[in-house]
KEKE-3310 file (N, C-alpha, C; in steps of 0.2 Angstrom, whole numbers, plus 5000, padded with zeros to 4 digits):
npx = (4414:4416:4411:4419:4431:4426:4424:4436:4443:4437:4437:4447:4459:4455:4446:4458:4470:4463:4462:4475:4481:4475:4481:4493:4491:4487:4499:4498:4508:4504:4496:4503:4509:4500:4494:4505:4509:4495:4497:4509:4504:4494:4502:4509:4496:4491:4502:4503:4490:4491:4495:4489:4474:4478:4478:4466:4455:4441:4439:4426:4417:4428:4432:4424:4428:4441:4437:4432:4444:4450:4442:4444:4456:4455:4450:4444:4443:4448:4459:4468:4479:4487:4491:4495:4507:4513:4515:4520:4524:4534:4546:4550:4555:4566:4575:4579:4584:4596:4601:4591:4593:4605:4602:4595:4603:4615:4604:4602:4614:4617:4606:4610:4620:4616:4608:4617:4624:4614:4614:4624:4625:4612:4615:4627:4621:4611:4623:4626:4617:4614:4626:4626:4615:4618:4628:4621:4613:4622:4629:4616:4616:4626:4622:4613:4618:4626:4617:4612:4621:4625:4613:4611:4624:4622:4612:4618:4624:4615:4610:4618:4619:4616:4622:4636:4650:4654:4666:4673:4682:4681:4694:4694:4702:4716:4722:4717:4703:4704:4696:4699:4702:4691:4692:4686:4684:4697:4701:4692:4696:4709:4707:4699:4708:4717:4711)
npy = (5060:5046:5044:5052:5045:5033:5037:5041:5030:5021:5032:5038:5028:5014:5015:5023:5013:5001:5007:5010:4996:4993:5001:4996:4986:4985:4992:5006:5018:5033:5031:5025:5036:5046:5042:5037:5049:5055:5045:5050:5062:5061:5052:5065:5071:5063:5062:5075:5077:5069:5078:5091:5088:5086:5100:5106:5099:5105:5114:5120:5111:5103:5089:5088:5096:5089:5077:5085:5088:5075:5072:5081:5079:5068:5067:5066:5080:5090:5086:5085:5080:5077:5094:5099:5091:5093:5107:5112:5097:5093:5102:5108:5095:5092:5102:5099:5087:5081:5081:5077:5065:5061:5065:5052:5042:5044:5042:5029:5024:5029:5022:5007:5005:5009:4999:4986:4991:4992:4977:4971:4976:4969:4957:4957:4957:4947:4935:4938:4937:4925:4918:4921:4914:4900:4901:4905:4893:4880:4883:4881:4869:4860:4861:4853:4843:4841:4841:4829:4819:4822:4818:4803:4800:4801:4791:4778:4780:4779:4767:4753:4740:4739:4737:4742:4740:4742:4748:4751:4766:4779:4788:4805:4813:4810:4797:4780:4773:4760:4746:4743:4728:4719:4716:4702:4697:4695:4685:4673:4669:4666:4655:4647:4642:4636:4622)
npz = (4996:4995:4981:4976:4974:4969:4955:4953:4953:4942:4932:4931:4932:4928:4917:4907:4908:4900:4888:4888:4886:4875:4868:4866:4860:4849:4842:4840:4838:4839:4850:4860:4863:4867:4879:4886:4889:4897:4909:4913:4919:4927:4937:4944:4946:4956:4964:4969:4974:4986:4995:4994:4997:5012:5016:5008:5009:5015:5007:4996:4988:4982:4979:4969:4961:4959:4952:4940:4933:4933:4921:4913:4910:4902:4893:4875:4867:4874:4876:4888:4897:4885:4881:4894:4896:4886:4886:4902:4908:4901:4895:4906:4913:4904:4905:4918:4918:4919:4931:4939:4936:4940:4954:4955:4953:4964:4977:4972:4974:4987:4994:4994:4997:5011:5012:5014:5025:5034:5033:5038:5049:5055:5053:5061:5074:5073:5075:5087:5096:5092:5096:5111:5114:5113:5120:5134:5133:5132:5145:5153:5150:5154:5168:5169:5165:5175:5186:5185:5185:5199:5205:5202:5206:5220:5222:5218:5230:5241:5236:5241:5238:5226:5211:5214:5221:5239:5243:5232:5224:5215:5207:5200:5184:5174:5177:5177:5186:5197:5204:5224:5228:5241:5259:5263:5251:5247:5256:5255:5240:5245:5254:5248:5238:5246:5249)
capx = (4421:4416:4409:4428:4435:4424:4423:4442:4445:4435:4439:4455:4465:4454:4446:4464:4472:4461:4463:4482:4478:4471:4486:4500:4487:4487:4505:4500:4512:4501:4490:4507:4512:4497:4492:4511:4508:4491:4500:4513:4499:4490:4506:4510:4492:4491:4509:4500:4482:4491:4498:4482:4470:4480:4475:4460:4450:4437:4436:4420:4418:4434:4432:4420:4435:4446:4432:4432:4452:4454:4439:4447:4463:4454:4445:4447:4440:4453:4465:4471:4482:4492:4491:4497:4512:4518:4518:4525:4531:4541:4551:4552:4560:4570:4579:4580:4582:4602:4601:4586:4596:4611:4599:4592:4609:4616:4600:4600:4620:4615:4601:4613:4627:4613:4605:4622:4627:4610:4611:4629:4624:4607:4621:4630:4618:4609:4627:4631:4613:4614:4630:4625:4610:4624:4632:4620:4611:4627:4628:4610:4614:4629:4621:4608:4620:4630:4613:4609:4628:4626:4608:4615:4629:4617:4604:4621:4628:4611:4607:4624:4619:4616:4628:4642:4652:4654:4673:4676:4683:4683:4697:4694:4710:4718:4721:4709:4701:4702:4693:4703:4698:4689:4697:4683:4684:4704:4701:4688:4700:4715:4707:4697:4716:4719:4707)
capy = (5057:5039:5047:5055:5038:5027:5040:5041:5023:5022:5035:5041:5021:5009:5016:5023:5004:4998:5009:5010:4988:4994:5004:4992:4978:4989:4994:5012:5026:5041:5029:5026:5043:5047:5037:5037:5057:5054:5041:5056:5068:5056:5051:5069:5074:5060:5064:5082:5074:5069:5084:5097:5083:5088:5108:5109:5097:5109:5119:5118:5107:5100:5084:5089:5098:5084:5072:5088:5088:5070:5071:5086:5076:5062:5071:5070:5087:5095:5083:5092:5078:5082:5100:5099:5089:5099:5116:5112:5094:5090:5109:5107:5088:5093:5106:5095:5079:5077:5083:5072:5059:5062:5061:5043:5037:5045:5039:5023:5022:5029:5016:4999:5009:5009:4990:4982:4993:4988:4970:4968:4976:4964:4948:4955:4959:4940:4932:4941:4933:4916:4917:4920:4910:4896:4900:4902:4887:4878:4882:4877:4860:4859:4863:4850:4836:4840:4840:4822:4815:4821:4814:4799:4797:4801:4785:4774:4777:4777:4759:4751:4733:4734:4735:4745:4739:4750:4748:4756:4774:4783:4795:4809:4815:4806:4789:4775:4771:4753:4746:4739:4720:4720:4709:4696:4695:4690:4679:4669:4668:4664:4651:4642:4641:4630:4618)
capz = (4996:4992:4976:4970:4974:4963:4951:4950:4951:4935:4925:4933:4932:4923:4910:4902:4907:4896:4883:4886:4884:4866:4862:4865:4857:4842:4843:4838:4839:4843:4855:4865:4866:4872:4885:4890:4893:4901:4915:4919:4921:4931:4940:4944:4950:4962:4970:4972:4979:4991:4998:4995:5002:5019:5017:5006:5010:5018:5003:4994:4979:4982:4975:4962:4954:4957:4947:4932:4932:4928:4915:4907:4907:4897:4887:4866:4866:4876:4876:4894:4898:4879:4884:4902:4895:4883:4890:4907:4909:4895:4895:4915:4912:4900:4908:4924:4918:4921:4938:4943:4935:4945:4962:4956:4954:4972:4980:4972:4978:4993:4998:4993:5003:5017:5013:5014:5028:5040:5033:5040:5058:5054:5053:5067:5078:5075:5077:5096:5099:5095:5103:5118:5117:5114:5127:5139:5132:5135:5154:5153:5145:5159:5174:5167:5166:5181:5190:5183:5189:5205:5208:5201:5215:5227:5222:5220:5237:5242:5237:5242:5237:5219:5206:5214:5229:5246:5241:5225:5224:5209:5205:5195:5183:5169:5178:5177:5192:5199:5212:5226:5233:5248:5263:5262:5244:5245:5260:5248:5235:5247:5257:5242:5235:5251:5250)
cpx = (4421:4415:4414:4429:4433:4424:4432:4445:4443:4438:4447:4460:4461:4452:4454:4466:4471:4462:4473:4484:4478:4478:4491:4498:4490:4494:4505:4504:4511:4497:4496:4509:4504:4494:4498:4510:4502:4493:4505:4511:4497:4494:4508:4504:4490:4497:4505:4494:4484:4493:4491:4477:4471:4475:4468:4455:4443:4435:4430:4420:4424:4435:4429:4425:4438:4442:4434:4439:4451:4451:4442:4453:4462:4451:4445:4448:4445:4458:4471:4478:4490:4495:4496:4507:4518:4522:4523:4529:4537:4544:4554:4557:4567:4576:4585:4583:4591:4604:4597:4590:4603:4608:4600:4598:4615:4610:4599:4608:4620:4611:4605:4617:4624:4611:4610:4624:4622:4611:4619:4626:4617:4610:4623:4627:4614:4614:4629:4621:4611:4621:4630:4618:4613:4624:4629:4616:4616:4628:4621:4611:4621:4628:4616:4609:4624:4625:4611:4615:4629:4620:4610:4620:4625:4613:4610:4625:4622:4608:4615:4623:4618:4619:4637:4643:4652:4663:4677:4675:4684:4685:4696:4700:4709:4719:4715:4709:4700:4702:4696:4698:4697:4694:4693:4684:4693:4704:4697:4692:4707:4712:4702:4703:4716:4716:4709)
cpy = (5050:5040:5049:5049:5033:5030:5041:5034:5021:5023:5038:5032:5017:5008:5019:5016:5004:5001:5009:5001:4991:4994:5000:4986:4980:4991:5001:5017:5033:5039:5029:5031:5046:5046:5038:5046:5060:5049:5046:5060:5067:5054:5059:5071:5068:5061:5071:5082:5075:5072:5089:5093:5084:5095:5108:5107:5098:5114:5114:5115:5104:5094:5084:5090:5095:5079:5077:5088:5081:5070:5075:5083:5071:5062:5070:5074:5092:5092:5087:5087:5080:5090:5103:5096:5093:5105:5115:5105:5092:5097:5106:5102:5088:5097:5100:5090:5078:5077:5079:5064:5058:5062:5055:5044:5038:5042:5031:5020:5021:5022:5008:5000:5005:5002:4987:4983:4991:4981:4970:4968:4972:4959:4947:4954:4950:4935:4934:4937:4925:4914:4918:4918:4902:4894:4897:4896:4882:4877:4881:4869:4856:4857:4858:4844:4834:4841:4832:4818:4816:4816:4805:4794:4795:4793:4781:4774:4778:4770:4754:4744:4731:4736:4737:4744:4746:4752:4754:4763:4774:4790:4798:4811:4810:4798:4786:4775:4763:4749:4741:4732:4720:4715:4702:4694:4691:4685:4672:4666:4663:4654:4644:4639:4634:4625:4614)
cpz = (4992:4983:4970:4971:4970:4955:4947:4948:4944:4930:4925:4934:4928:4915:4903:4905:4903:4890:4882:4884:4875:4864:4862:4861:4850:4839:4838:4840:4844:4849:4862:4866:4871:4878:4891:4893:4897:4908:4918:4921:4927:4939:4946:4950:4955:4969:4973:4976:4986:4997:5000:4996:5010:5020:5015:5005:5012:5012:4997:4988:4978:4978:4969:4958:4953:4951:4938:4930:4928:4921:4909:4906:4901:4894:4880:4866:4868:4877:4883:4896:4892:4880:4891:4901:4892:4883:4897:4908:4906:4896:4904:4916:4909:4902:4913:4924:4918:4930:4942:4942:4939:4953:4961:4957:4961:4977:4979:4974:4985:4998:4998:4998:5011:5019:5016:5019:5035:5039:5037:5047:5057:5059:5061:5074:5081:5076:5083:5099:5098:5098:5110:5119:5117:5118:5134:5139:5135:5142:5155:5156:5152:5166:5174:5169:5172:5187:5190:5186:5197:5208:5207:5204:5220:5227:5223:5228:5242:5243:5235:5240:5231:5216:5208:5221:5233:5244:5238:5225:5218:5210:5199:5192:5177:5170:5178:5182:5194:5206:5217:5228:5239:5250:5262:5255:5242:5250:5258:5244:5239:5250:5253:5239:5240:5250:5242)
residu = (UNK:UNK:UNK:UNK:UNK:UNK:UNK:UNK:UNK:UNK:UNK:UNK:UNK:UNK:UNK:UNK:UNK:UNK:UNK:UNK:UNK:UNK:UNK:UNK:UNK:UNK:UNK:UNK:UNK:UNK:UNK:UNK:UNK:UNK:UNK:UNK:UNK:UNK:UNK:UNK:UNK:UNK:UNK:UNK:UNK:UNK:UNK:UNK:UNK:UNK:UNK:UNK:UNK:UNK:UNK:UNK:UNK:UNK:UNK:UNK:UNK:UNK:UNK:UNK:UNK:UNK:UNK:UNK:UNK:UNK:UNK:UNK:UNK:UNK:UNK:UNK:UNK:UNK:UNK:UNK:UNK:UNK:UNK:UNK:UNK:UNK:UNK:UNK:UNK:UNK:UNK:UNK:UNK:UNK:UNK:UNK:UNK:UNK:UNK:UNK:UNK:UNK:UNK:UNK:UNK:UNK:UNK:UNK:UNK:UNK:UNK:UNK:UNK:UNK:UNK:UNK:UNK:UNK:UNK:UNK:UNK:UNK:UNK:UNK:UNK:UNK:UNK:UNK:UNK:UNK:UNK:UNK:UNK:UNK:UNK:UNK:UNK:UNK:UNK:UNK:UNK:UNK:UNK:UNK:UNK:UNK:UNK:UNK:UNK:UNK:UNK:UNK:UNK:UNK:UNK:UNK:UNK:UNK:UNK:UNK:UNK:UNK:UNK:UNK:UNK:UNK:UNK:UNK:UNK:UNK:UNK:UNK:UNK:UNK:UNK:UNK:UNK:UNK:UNK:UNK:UNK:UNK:UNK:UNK:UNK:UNK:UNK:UNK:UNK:UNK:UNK:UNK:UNK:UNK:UNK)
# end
């Protein structure tokens, strides 16, 4: 097996490259039709590998023949890939060829149909999750700071002597809240007057 695999990588894809390299260098004519009808040949017997490799992998000499296939395809002598084009896939094509082209272009409507039609449920699907990671972020970030406001109260009426009198109420709501005058703080005031 390792033996079909190097032996096609070879002579079945680099060695034509190369020569297909030459032809377009060269820019002959008969080099690009050839070449162009050894790459469909090519193209062709590997869509088919990949099938009879399932079933007939167990028959004898299997890969041997696939090794003499490609050689005969790239043969001068028998020119099997010229051969092979001729009689069947140029007639075959030709026949076929409005019909195949009327799939591409339902398959290639098709699949944009389909791109545009997962990418929206994509959009939607990442816009219903970062809104509710939003949201519940938000109740998060809430719950975060109306844990920080109560502990907050708790240390201020906690330590009554430092910044904030025992006095002062604060109203919640739209009024401001302002802090009444203690009684010693107006008897200070009243009796400092006197004096």
């Amino acid at each position: 097996y390792c033996l079909f695999v190097f032996s096609r990588l070879i002579f079945g894809t680099l060695y034509p490259a190369y020569y297909s390299y030459k032809a377009v260098k060269s820019k002959d004519i008969k080099e690009y039709v050839k070449w162009m009808m050894y790459w469909i040949i090519f193209a062709l017997f590997t869509t088919a590998e990949t099938f009879t490799d399932i079933f007939l992998c167990w028959f004898p000499f299997y890969y041997e023949l696939k090794i003499a296939f490609v050689a005969w395809l790239l043969s001068p002598y028998t020119k099997g890939s010229s051969l092979l084009y001729r009689k069947f896939v140029h007639p075959t094509l030709s026949s076929k060829e409005k019909e195949i082209d009327d799939c591409l272009i339902q398959a290639k409507d098709r699949s944009y149909d389909a791109l545009v039609h997962f990418g929206k449920r994509g959009l939607n699907v990442a816009a219903t999750a970062a809104v509710m990671a939003a949201s519940k972020g938000q109740g998060a970030l809430s719950e975060r700071l109306r844990s920080f406001s109560m502990q907050d109260l708790s240390t201020i009426r906690g330590d009554s002597s430092s910044t904030v009198p025992p006095s002062v109420t604060v109203r919640t709501g739209s009024k401001q809240s302002h802090p009444k005058p203690s009684r010693s703080a107006s008897e200070g005031t009243g009796s400092s007057g006197k004096c």
